[in-house]
Each structure stands twice: as structure tokens, then as C-alpha cells.
N, C-alpha and C positions, 0 to 999 in steps of 0.2 A: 796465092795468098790474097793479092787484091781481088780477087773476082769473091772468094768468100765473104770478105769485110763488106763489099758491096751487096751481097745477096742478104746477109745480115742486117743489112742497113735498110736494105729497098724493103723489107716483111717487117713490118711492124706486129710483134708478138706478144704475147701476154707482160704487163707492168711487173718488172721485178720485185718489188714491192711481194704484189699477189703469189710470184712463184715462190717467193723466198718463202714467206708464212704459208703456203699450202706446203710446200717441201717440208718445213718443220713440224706442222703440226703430221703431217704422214707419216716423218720419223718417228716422233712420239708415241703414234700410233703403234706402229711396227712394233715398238721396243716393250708397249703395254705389252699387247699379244701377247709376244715371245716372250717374256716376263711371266707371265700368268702362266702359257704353256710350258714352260720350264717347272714352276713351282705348284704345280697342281699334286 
């Protein structure tokens, strides 16, 4: 478990910030789609 915390820590990754709102708006996205393709 330590060595993941550490691998996690040493890789500076995309600003959560940026992941959170691109995840969201993708959700959105997703849900349009299927929304639409459901009720066509």
C-alpha cells in the first residue's frame, strides 16, 4: 500500500479540478446520446 501512495505521489497527473469537469461534462454527454437514442 505504501509503495502505491508513493507512485501516486511521485506522477503528478492531470489537476482534479480538470478531471472532475471533463468527467462531468462526458457524463452529460453520455446521458444526452442515450436520451436521444432511446427516444427517437
Amino acid at each position: 500500500m505504501n509503495e502505491l501512495t508513493y507512485v501516486l505521489e511521485a506522477e503528478p497527473v492531470l489537476p482534479m479540478d480538470l478531471v472532475g469537469w471533463g468527467s462531468l461534462a462526458l457524463g452529460l454527454l453520455v446521458a444526452a446520446v442515450w436520451l436521444g437514442y432511446l427516444y427517437r
